[in-house]
C-alpha positions as CSV (number, residue, x, y, z in Angstrom):
1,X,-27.2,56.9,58.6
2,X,-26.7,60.1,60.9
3,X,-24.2,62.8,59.6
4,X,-21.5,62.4,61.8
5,X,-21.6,58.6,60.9
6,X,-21.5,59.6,57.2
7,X,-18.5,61.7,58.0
8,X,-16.8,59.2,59.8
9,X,-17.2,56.6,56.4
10,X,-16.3,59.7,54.0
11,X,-12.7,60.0,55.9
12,X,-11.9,56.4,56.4
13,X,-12.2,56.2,52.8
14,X,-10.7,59.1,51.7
15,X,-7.4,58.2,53.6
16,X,-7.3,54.0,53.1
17,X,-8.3,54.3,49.6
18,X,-4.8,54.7,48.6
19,X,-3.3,52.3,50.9
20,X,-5.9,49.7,49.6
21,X,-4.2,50.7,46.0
22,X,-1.1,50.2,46.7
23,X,-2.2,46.8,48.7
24,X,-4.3,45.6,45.4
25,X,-0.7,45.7,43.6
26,X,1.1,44.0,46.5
27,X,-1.3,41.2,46.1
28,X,-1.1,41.1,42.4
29,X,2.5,40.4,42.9
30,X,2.5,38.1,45.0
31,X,-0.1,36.2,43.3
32,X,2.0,36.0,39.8
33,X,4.9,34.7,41.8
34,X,3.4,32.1,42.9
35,X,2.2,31.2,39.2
36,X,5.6,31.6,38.2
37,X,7.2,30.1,40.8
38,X,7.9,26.5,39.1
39,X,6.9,23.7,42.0
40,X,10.7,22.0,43.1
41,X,11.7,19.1,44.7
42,X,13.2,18.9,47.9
43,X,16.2,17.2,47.3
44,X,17.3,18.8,44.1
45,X,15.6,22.6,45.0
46,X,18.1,25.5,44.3
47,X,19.2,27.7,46.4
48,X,16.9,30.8,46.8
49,X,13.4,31.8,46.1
50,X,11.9,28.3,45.9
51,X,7.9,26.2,45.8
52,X,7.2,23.1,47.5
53,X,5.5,21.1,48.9
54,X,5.2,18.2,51.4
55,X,3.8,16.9,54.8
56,X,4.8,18.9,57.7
57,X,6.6,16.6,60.8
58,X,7.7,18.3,64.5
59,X,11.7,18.7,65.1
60,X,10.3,19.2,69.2
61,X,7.4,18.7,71.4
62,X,5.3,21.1,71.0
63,X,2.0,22.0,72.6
64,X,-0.9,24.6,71.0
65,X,-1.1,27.1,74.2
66,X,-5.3,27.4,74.4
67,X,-6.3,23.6,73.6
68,X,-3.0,21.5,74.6
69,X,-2.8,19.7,71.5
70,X,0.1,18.6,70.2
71,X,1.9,20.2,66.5
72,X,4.0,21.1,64.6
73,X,3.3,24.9,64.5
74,X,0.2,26.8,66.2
75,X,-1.0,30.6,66.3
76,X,-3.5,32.1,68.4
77,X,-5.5,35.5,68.3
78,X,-7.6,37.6,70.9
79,X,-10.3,39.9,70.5
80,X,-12.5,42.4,72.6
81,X,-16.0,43.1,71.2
82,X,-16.1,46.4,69.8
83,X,-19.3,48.2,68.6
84,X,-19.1,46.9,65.5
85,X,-17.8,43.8,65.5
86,X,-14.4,42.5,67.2
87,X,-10.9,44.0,67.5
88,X,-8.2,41.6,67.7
89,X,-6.1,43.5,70.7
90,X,-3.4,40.1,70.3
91,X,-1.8,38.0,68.1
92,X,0.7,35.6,68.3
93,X,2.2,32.1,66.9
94,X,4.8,29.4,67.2
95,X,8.5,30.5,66.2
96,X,10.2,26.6,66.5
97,X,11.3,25.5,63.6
98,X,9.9,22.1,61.6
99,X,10.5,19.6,58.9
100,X,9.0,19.4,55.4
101,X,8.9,16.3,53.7
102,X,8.4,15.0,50.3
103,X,9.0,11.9,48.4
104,X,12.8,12.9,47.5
105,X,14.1,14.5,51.0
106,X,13.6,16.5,53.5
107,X,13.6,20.5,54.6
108,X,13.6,22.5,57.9
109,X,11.0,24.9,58.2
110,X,11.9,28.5,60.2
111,X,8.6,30.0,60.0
112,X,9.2,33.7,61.5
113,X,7.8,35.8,59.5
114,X,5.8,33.9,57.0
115,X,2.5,34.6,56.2
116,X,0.5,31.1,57.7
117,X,-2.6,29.8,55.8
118,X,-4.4,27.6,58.0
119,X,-7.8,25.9,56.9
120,X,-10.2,27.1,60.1
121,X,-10.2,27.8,63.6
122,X,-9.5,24.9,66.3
123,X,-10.8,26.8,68.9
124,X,-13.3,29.9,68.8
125,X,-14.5,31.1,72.4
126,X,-16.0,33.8,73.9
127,X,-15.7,34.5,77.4
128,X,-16.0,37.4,80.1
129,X,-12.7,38.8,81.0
130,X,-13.2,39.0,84.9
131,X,-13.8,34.9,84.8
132,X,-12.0,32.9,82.4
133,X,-11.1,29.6,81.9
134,X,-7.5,28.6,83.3
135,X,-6.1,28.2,79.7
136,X,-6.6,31.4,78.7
137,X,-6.1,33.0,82.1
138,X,-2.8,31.4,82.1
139,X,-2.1,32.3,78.6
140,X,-2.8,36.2,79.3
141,X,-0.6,36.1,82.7
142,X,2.3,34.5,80.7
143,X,2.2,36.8,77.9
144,X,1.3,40.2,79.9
145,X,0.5,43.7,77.8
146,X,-1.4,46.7,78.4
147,X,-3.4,46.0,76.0
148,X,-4.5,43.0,77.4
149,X,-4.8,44.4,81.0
150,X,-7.2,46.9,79.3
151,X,-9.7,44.7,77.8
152,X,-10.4,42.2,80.7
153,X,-13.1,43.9,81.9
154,X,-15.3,43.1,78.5
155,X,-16.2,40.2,76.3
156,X,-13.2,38.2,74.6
157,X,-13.1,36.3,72.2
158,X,-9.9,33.1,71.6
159,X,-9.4,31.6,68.8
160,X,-6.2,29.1,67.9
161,X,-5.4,27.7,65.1
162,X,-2.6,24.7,64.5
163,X,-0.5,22.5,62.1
164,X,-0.9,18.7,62.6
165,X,2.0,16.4,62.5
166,X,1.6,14.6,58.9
167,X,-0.8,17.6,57.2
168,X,0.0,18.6,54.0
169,X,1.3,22.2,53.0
170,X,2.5,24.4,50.6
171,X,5.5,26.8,50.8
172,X,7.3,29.7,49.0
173,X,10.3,30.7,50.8
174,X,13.7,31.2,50.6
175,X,16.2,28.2,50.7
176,X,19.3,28.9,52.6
177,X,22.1,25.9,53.3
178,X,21.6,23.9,55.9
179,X,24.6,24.8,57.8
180,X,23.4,28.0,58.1
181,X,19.7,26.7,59.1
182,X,21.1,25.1,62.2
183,X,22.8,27.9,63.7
184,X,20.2,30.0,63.5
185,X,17.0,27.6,64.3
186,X,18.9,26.6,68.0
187,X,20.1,30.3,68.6
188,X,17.8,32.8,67.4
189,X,14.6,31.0,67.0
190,X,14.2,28.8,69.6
191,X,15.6,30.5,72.3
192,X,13.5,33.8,71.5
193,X,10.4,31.0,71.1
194,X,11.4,29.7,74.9
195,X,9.3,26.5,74.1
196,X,12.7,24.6,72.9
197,X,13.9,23.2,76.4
198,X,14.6,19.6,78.3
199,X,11.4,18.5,76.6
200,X,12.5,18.3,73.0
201,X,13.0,15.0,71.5
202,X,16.1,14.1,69.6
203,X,16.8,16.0,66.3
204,X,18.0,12.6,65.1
205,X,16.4,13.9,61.2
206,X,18.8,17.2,61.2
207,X,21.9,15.3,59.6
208,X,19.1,14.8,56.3
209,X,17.9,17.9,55.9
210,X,18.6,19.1,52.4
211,X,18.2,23.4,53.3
212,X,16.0,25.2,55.2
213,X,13.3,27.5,54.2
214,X,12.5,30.7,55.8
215,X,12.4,34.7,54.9
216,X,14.4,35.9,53.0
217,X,16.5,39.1,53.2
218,X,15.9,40.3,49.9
219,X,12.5,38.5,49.1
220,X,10.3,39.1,51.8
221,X,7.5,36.6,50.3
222,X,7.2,34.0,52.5
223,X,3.9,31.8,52.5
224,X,2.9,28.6,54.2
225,X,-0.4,27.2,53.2
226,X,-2.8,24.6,53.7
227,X,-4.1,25.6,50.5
228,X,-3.8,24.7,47.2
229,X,-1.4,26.4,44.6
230,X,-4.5,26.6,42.4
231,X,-6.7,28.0,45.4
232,X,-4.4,30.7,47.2
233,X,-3.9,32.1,43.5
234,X,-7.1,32.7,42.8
235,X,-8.0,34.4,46.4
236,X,-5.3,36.7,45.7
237,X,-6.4,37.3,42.3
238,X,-9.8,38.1,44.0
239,X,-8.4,40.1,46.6
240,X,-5.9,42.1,44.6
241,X,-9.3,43.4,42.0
242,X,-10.8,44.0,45.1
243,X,-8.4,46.6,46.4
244,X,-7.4,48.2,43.0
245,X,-11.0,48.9,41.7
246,X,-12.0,49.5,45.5
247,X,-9.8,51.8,46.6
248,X,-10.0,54.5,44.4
249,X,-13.6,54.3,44.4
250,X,-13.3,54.8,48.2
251,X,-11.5,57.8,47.8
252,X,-13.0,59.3,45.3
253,X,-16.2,58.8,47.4
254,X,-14.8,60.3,50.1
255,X,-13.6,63.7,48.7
256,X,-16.5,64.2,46.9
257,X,-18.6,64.3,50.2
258,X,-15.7,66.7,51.5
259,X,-15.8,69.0,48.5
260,X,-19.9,68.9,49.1
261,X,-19.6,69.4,52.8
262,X,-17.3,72.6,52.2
263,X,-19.3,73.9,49.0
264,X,-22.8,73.8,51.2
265,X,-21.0,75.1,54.5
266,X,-23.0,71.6,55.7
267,X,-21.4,71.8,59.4
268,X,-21.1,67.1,59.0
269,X,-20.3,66.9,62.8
C-alpha cells in the first residue's frame, strides 16, 4: 500500500474510531430493549413504548416506484460506482401509513422514521446514466437533486426493496391513541408522501384500529423488521462488539502512525 494511501487509512481511523464507540453503545442499547421489551398484544397493548407483531395489510394503493408492484410499504436506494465500491448518492421510502394485524386486533402503522428491516433486494440494477430505462429515468425526473444531476454521466446502480400485503413483521414503536393516529396519518403523512390521492381504496378498517404505532418523541427507537426477535438481537449484539472493540483499535492505530510519522519527520503525502 503506497504512503499516501496509508495516510489516508491512518486518519479515517483516527477520527471514526470514536464515533464507532459511541455507535457500539447505541447498538447495545437498542439490542437490550428489544430483549426487554415484553412481546404485547394488539388489542390489550399499553400505551407507549410497545413489541409486536403481526401481518402487515395496505390502508391505500400503493405502487413500489422502480418495479410497479403493489405493497404495503417500499424503499428504494441509488448508487454511483466509486473507486472502491458504490456510494449510495439517494435514498428514499414510502411515508403512507399501514395496518398491523394479529389474532386479537388491529394497529396502524406511521412508519416515518423507523428503522426498516427488509429480507433482500427486489430489484438490483446497474445501468449507464446517459441511457436508462423509463422507470428509473422517470423516478430521477420526479425526484430531482443535484446530486442526482451529478452522477448521470457514470454507472448506477437501483435497488428497491418492498413490504408485501400479508408478510409477517416485527415492531418496536411507540403507541399513541388512535384519535390522534388519524389526524396525523391524512395530514402530515400522506399529504407530504403525495401518493395518498383519488386512488386510495376505502379506509373501511380505520373505525378498528386499536392505536397506532410510530416514533416516538421521547423514544426515538423505532424498528420494523422482517426478522426475528431472536435474529435482529443477535445482529446487534454482533454489531455493537464490533464497533466497541473496533473502534478504539482504529484509533489507536491511527495516532500511532501520526505520532511515527512526526517522530521520523516521514513527509506520508
Amino acid at each position: 500500500m503506497a504512503s499516501h494511501e496509508l495516510a489516508a487509512w491512518a486518519t479515517v481511523g483516527l477520527f471514526t474510531g470514536p464515533w464507532l464507540f459511541i455507535r457500539g453503545f447505541r447498538e447495545l442499547r437498542t439490542q437490550r430493549l428489544i430483549q426487554n421489551t415484553p412481546t404485547a398484544r394488539i388489542r390489550s397493548m399499553a400505551m407507549g413504548l410497545v413489541e409486536v407483531t403481526g401481518s402487515v395489510h395496505g390502508r391505500s394503493t400503493l405502487a413500489a416506484p422502480f418495479s410497479g408492484k403493489p405493497c404495503v410499504y417500499w424503499e428504494v436506494d441509488i448508487a454511483s460506482r466509486a473507486r472502491r465500491g458504490w456510494s449510495i448518492v439517494h435514498r428514499n421510502g414510502s411515508g403512507n401509513p399501514f395496518y398491523l394485524r394479529d389474532e386479537t386486533g388491529l394497529a396502524m402503522v406511521y412508519p416515518k422514521g423507523a428503522q426498516v428491516r427488509l429480507d433482500s433486494w427486489g430489484t438490483d440494477e446497474n445501468c449507464s446514466g446517459l441511457n436508462l430505462p423509463p422507470c428509473y429515468a422517470d423516478y430521477m425526473r420526479d425526484n430531482p437533486s443535484a446530486m442526482l444531476t451529478m452522477v448521470r454521466l457514470g454507472t448506477l446502480r437501483f435497488r428497491e426493496r418492498v413490504l408485501e400485503e400479508g408478510q409477517a413483521v416485527y415492531v418496536l414503536g411507540s403507541a399513541m391513541p388512535r384519535a390522534r393516529v388519524v389526524t396525523v396519518s391524512e395530514g402530515e403523512a400522506l399529504e407530504a408522501t403525495g401518493t395518498d390521492g383519488p386512488t386510495s381504496r376505502v379506509r373501511s378498517l380505520d373505525g378498528e384500529v386499536a392505536a397506532v404505532i410510530r416514533r416516538g418523541e421521547h423514544e426515538r427507537t423505532f424498528i420494523i423488521s422482517q426478522h426475528s426477535e431472536m435474529a435482529l438481537a443477535a445482529g446487534l449484539g454482533w454489531k455493537a462488539g464490533a464497533m466497541i472493540i473496533g473502534g478504539p483499535l482504529a484509533t489507536v492505530g491511527g495516532l500511532a502512525y501520526w505520532l511515527t510519522a512526526i517522530a521520523t519527520g516521514r513527509q506520508p503525502w
